[in-house]
SERO-4910 file (N, C-alpha, C, O; in steps of 0.05 Angstrom, whole numbers):
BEGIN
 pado doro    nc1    nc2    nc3   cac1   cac2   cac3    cc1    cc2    cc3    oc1    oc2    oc3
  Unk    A     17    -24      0      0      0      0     18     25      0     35     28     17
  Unk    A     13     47    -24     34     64    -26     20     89      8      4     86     25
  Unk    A     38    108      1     40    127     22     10    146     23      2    154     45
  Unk    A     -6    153     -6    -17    156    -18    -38    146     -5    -47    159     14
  Unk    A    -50    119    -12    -65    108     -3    -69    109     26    -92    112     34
  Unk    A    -50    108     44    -50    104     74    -66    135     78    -87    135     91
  Unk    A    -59    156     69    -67    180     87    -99    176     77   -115    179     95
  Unk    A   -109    172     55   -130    179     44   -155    156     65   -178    161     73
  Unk    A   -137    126     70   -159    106     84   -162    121    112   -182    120    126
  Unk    A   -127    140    123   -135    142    156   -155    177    152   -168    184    171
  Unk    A   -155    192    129   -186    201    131   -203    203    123   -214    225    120
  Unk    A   -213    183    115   -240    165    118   -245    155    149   -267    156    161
  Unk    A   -230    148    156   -229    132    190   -237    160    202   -261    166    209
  Unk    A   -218    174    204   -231    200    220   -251    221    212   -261    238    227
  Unk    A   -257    216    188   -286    221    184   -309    213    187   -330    226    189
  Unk    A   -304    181    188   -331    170    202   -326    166    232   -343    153    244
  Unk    A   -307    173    244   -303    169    278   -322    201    288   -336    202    308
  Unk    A   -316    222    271   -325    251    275   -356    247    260   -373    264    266
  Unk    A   -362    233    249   -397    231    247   -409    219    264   -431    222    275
  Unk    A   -385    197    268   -408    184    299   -411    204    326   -429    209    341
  Unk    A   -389    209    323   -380    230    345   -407    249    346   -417    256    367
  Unk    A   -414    254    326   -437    285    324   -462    275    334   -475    282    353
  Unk    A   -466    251    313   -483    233    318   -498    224    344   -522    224    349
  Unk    A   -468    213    366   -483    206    392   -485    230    417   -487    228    442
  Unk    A   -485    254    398   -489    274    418   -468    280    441   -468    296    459
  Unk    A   -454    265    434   -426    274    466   -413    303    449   -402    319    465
  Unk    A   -412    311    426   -417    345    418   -427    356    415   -437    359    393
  Unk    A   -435    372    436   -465    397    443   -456    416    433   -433    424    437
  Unk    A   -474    429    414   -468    460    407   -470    476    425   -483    467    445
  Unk    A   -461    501    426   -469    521    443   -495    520    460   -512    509    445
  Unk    A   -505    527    480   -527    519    501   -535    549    495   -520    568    496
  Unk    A   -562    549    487   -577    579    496   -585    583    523   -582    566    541
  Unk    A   -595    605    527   -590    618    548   -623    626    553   -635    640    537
  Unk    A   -634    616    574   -671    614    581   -670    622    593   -658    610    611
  Unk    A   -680    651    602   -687    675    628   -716    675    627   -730    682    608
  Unk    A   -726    663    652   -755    672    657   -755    698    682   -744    700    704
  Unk    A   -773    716    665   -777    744    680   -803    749    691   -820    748    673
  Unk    A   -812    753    713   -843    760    714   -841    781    717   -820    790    726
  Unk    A   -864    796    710   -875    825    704   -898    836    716   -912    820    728
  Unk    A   -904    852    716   -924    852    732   -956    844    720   -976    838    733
  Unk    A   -949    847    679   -978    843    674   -972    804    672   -991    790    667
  Unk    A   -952    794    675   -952    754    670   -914    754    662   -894    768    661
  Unk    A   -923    730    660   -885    721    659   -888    716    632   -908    709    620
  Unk    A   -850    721    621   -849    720    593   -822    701    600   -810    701    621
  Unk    A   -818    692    584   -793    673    579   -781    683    551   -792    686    529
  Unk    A   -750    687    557   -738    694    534   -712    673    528   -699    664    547
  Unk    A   -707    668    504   -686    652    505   -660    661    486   -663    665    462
  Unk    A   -640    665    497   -617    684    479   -601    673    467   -584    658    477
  Unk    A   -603    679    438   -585    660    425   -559    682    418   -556    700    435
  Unk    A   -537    682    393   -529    691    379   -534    713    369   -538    713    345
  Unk    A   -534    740    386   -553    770    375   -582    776    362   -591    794    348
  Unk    A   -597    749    375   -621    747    377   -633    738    398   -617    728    414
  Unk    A   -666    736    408   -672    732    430   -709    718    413   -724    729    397
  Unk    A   -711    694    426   -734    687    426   -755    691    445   -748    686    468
  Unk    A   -776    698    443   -787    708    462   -818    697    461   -833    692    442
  Unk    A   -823    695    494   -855    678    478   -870    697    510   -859    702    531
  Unk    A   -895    703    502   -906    722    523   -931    715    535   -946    699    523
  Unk    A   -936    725    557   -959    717    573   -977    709    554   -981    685    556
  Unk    A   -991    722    533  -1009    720    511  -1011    702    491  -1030    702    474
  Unk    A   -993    687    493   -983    662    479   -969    661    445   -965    643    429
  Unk    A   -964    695    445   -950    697    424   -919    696    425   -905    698    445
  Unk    A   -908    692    398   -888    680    405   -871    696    379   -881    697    357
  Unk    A   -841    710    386   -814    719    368   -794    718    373   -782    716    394
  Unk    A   -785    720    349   -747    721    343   -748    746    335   -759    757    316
  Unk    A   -729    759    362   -718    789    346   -688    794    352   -677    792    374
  Unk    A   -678    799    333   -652    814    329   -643    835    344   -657    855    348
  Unk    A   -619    831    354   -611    853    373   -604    878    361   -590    877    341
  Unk    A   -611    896    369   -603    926    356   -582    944    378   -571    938    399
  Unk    A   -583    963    364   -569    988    374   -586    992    415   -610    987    415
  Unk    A   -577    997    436   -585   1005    454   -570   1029    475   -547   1027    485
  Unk    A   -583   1043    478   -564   1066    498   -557   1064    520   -541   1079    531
  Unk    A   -576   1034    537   -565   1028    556   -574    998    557   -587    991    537
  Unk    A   -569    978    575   -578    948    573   -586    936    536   -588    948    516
  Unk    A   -588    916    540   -594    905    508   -623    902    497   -638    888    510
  Unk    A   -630    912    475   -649    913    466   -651    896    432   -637    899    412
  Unk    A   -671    879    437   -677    864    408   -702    879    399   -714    889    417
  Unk    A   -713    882    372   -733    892    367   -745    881    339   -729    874    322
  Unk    A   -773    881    334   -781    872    311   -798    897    287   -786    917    279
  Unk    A   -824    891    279   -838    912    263   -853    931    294   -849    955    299
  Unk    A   -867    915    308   -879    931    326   -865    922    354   -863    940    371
  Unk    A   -856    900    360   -846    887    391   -814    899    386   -799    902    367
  Unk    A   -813    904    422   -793    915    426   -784    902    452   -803    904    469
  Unk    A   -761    891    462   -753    876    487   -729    880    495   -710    874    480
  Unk    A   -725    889    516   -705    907    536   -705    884    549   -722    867    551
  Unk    A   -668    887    566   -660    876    582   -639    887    597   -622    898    583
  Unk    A   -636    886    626   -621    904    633   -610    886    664   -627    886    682
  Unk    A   -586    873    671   -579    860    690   -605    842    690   -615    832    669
  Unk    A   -617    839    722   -642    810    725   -668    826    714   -688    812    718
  Unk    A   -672    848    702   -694    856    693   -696    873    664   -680    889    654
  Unk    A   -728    861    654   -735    859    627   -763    874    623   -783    870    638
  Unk    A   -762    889    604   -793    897    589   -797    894    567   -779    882    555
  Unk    A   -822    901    549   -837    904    527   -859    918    527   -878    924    541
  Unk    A   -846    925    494   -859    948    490   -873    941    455   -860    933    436
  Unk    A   -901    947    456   -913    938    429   -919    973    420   -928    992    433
  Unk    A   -910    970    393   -910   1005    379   -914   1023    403   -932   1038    413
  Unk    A   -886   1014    410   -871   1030    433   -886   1040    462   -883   1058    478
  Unk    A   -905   1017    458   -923   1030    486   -912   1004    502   -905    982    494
  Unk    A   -914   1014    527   -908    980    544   -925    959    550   -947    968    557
  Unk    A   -926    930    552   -953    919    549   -935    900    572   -951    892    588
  Unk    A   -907    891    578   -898    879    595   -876    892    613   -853    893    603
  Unk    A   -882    902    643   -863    921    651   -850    903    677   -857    881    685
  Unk    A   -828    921    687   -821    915    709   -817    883    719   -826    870    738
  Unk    A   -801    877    697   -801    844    698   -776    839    719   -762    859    724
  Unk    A   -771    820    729   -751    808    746   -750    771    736   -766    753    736
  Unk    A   -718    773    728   -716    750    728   -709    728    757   -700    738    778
  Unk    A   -713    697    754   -712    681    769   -730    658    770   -744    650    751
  Unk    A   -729    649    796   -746    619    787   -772    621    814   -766    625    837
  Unk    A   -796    617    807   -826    612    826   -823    580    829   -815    568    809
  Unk    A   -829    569    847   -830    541    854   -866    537    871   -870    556    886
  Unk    A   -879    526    871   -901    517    886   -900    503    908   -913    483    902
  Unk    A   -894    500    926   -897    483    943   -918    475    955   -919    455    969
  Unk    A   -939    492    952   -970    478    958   -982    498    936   -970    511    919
  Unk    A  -1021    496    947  -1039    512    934  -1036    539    938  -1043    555    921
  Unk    A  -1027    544    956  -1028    574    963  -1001    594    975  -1001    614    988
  Unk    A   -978    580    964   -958    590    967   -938    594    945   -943    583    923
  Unk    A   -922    604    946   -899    610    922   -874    617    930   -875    635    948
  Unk    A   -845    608    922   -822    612    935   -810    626    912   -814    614    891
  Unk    A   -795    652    911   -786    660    889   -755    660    900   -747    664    923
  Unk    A   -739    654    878   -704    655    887   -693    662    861   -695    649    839
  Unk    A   -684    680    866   -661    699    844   -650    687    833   -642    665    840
  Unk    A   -645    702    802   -627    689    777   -592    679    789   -577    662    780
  Unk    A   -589    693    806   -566    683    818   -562    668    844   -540    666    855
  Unk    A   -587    655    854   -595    648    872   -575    652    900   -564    635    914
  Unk    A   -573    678    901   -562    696    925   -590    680    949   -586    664    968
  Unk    A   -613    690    941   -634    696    960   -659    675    959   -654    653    949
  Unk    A   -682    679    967   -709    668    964   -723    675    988   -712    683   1008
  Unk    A   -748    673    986   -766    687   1002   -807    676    997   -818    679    975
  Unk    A   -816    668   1014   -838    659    998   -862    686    996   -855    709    996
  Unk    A   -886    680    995   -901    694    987   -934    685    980   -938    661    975
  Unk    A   -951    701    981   -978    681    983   -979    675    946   -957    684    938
  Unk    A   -990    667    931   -991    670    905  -1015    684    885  -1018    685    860
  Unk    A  -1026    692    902  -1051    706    897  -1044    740    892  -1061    755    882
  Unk    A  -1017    749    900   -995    767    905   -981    773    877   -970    756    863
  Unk    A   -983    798    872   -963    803    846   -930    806    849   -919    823    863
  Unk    A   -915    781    826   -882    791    838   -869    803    810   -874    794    787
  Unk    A   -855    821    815   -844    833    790   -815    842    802   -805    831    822
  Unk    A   -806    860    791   -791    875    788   -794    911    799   -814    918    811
  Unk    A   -773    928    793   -785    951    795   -772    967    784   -775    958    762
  Unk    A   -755    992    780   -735   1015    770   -715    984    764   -710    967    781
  Unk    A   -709    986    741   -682    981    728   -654   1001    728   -650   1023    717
  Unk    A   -638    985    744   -605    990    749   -603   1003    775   -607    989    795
  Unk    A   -597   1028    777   -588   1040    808   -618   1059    815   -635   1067    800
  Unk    A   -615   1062    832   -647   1077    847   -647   1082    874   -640   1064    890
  Unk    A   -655   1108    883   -661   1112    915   -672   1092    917   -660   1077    933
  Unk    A   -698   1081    906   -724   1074    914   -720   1044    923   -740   1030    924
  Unk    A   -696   1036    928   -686   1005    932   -688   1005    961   -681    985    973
  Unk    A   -697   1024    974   -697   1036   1003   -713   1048   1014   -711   1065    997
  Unk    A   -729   1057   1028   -746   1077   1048   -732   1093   1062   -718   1090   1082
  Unk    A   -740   1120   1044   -715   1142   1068   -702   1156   1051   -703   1180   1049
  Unk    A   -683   1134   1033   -652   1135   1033   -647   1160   1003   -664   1169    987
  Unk    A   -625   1164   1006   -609   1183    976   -592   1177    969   -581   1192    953
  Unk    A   -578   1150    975   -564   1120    968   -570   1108    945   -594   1102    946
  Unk    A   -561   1104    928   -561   1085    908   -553   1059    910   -532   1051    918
  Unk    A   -579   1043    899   -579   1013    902   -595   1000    880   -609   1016    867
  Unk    A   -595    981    875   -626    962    864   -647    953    881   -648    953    905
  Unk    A   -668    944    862   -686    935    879   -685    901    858   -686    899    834
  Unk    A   -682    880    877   -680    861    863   -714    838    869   -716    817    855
  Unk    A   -729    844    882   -752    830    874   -773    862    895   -768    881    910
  Unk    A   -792    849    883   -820    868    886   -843    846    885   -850    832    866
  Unk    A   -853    847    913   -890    837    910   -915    856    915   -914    875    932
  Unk    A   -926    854    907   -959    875    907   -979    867    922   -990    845    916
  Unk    A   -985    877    938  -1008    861    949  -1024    891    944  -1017    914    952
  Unk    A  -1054    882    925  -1061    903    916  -1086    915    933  -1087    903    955
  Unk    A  -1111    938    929  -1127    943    945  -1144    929    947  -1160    930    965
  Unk    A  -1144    913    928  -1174    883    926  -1165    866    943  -1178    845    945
  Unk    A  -1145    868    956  -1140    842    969  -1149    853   1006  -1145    838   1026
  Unk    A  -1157    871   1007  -1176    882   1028  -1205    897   1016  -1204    921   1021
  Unk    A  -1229    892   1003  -1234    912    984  -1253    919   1008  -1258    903   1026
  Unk    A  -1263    946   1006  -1288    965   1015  -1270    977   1046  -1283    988   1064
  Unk    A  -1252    974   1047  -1236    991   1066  -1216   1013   1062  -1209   1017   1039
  Unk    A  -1206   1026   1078  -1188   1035   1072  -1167   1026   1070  -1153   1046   1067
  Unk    A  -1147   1002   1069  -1135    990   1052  -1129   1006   1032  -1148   1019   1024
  Unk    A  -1100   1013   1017  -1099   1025    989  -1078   1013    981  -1064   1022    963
  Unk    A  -1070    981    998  -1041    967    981  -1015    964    989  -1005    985    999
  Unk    A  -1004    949    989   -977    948   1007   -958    931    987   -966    911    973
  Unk    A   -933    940    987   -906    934    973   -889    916   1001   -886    916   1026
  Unk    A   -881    904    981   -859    884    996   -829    884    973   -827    877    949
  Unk    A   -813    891    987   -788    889    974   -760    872    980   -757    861   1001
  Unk    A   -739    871    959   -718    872    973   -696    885    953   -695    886    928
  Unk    A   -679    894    972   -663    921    954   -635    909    967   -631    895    987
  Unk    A   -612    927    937   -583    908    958   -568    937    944   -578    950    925
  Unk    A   -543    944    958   -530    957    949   -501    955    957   -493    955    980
  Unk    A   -484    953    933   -447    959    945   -443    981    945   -420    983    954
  Unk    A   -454   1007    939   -448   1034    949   -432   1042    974   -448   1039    993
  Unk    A   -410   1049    982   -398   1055   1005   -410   1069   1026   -410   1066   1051
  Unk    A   -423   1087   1008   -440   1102   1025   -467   1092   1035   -474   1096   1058
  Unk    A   -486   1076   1016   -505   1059   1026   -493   1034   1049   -507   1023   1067
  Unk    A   -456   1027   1042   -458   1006   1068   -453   1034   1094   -466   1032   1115
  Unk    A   -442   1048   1092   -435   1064   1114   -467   1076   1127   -472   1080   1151
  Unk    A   -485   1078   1107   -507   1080   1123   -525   1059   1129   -549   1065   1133
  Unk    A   -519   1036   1130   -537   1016   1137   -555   1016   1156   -579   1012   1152
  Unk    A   -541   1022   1184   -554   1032   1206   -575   1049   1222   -590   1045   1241
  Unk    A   -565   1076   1202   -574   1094   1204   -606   1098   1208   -625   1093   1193
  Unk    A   -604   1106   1231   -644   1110   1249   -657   1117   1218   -644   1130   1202
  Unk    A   -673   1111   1213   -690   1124   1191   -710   1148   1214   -717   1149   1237
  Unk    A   -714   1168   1184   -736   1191   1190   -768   1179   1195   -779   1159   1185
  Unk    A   -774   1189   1205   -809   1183   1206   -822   1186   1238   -808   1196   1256
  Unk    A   -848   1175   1242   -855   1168   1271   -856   1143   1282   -860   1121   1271
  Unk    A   -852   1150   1310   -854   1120   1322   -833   1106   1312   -837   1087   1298
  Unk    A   -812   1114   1319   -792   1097   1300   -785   1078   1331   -782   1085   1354
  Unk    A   -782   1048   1316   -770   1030   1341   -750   1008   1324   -748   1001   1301
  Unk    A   -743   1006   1340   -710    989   1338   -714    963   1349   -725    961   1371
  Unk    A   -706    942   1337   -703    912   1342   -686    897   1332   -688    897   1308
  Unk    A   -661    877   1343   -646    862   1337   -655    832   1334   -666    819   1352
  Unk    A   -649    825   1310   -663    791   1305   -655    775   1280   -654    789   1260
  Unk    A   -650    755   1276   -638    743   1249   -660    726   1227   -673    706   1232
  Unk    A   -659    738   1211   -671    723   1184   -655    703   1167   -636    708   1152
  Unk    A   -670    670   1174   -643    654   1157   -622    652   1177   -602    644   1164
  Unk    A   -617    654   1199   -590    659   1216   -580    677   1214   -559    678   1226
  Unk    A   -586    693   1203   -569    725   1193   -581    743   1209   -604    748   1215
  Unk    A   -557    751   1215   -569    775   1240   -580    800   1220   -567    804   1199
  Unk    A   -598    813   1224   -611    836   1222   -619    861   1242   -622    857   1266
  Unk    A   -621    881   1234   -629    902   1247   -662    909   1238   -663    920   1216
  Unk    A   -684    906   1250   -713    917   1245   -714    946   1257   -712    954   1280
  Unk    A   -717    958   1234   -739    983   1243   -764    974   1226   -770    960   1207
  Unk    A   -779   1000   1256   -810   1007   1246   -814   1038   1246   -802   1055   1260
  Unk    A   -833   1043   1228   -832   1076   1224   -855   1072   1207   -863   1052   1193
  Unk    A   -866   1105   1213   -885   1111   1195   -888   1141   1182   -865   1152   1182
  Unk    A   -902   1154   1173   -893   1172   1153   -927   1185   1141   -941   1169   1128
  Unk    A   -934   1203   1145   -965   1211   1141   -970   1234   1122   -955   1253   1127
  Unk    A   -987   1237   1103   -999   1269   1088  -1012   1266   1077  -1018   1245   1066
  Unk    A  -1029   1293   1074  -1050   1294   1059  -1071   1260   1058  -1072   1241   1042
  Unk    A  -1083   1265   1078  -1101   1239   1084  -1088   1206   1082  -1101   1185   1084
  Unk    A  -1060   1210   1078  -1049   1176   1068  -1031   1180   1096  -1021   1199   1107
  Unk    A  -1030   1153   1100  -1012   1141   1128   -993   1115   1117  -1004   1094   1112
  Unk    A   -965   1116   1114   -957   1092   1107   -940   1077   1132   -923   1087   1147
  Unk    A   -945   1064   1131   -922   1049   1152   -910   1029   1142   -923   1016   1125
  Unk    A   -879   1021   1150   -859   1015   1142   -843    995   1165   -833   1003   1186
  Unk    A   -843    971   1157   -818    953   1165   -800    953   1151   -806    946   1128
  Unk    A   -766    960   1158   -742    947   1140   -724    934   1150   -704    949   1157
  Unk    A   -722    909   1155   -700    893   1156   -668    904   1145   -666    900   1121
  Unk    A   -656    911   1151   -627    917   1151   -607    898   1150   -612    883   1169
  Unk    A   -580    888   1135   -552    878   1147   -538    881   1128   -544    890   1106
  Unk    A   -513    873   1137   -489    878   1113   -489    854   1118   -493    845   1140
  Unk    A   -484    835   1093   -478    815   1080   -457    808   1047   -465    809   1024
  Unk    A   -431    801   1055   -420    789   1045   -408    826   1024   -411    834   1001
  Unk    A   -399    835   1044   -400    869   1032   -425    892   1021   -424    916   1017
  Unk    A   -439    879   1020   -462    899   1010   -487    897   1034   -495    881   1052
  Unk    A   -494    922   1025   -520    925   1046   -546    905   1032   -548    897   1008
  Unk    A   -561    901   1049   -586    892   1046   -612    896   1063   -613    896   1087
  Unk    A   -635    900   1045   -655    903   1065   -680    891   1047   -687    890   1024
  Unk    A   -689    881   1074   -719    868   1070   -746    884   1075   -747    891   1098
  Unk    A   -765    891   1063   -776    911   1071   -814    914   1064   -829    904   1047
  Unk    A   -817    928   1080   -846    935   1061   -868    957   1076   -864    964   1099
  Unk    A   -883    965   1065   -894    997   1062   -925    984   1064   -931    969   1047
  Unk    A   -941    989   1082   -973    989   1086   -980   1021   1080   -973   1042   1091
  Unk    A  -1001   1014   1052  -1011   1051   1050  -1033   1048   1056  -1040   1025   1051
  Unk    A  -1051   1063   1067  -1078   1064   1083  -1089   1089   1085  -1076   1105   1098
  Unk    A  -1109   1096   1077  -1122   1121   1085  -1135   1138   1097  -1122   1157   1086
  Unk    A  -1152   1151   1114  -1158   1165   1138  -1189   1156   1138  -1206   1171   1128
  Unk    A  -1194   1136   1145  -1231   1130   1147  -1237   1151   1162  -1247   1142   1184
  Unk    A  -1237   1179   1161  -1253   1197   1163  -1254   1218   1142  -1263   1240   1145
  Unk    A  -1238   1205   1109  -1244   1214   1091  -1271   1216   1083  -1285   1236   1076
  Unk    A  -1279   1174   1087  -1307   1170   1071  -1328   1179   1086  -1319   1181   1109
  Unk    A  -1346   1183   1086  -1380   1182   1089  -1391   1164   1098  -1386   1144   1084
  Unk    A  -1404   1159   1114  -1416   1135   1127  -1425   1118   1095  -1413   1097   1088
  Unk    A  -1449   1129   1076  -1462   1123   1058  -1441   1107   1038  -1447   1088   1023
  Unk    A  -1410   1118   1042  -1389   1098   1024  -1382   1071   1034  -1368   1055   1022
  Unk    A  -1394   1068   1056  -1400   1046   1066  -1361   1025   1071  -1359   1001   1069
  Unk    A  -1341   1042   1076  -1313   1040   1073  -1307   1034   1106  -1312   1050   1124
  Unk    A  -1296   1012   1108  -1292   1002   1143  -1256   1002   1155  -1236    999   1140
  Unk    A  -1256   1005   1173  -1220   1008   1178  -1218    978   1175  -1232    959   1183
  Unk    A  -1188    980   1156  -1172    946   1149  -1164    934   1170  -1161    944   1192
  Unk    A  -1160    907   1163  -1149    895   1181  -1119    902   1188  -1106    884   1178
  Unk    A  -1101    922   1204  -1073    919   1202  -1073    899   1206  -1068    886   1186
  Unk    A  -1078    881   1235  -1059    854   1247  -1057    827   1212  -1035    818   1203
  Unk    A  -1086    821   1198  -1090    818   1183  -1071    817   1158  -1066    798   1144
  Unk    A  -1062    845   1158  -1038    850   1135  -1008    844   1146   -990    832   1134
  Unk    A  -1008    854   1172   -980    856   1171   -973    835   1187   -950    833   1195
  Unk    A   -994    813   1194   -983    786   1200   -970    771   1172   -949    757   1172
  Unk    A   -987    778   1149   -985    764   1120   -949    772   1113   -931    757   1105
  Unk    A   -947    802   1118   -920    816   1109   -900    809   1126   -878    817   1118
  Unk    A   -899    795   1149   -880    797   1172   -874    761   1159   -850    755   1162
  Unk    A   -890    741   1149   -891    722   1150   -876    718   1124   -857    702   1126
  Unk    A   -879    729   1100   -865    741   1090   -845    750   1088   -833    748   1067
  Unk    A   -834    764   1111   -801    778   1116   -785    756   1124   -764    749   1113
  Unk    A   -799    742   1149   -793    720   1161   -776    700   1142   -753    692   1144
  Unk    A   -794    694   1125   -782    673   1104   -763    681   1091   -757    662   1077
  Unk    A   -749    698   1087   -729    704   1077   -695    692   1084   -683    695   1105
  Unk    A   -685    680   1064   -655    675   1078   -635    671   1045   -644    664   1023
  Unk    A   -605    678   1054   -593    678   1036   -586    655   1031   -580    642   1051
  Unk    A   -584    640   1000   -563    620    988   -538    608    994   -527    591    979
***
């Protein structure tokens, strides 16, 4: 067998060793990339390929759009759909109006009928929640509003709603549950710091084993009263807080005839404390 011959039989050999090869799947192409985000109007699932993003939406429609030009976070867009992404949170926008906002990515788990555990795309965190409860997102990238009080810059990395129907014919007007994190020097140097408001009280206690600092405070105008729990600590260099806001209004707004009764606080802020409670880090 000349010299000739030999190279040409050994590739053939390695040509059919590299088809089997493909063949039995032990060579995976590239893995796309599946972010589920909930929003506040339903969850959308996007999946990221190669400067495109598939996208399938509460509504059960379903695209491939191409990534474009963006001035800040990444944006794919089609004739009328438009889909933003920005760190764990995502929107859409149909002929540029928004139809899916304030998305937060991560994973919902069920563990019964009436509960829901949500834990971050980076599963830092988790925290449960009733499911009857809206979870989203909120301000994309840095924001006071990751905080009560503060002029600190931070995120807010999940948001639940508990809306006014979920007390209806009272004064009840809705309560936020958050959690916000920040490496700001100045947000860790103020971690501590007494917050403004009334009735402010101080408590030491751990969530998850993690020590925390609770304040309570409240904060009143023009006929609205909100009151405020925030869990506090520094963890792993950055600040963190657990938190949430009861808004309620002056039942001596309504009229007897509006037929509007004072809410349950114990009611709510057993649901929100039960809530805070469950919280612990990864």
């Amino acid at each position: 067998m000349t010299r000739s011959q030999k190279i040409i039989i050994a590739g053939i050999a390695l040509a059919v060793c590299l088809s089997l090869f493909l063949l039995s799947g032990l060579f995976q192409p590239r893995v796309s990339n599946t972010v589920t985000y909930y929003c506040r109007e339903g969850v959308i699932t996007a999946t990221y390929l190669n400067r495109k993003v598939r996208l399938t939406l509460p509504d059960g429609r379903r695209f491939q759009l191409p990534q474009t030009v963006a001035a800040s976070g990444v944006r794919y867009a089609g004739k009328k759909i438009t889909f933003w992404s920005k760190g764990p949170n995502a929107w859409v926008t149909e002929d540029d109006q928004p139809i899916y906002s304030d998305g937060v990515a991560g994973t919902v788990t069920y563990p019964n009928a009436h509960t829901a555990v949500f834990t971050d795309s980076f599963k830092t965190f988790s925290f449960s929640f009733p499911r009857q409860f809206i979870l989203s997102g909120k301000e994309p990238g840095y924001t006071q509003s990751w905080r009560a009080g503060t002029t600190d810059y931070g995120t807010v990395l999940a948001l639940v709603t508990i809306p006014r129907s979920y007390a209806p014919h009272t004064n009840f007007s809705g309560a936020e549950f958050s959690i916000g994190q920040s490496s700001d020097p100045e947000a860790i140097k103020n971690s501590f710091i007494t917050p403004q408001g009334y009735g402010v009280k101080t408590e030491h206690l751990k969530l998850g084993g993690v020590p925390f600092v609770k304040y309570t405070f409240s904060d009143a105008g023009a006929g609205n009263l909100y009151q405020t729990t925030s869990y506090r600590t520094q963890y792993r260099d950055k600040c963190y807080v657990v938190e949430y806001t009861i808004h309620s209004t002056n039942i001596g707004n309504y009229s007897p005839e509006q037929g509007v009764k004072e809410f349950d606080e114990t009611k709510i802020t057993g649901v929100l404390e039960k809530m805070s409670r469950s919280f612990k880090f990864l």
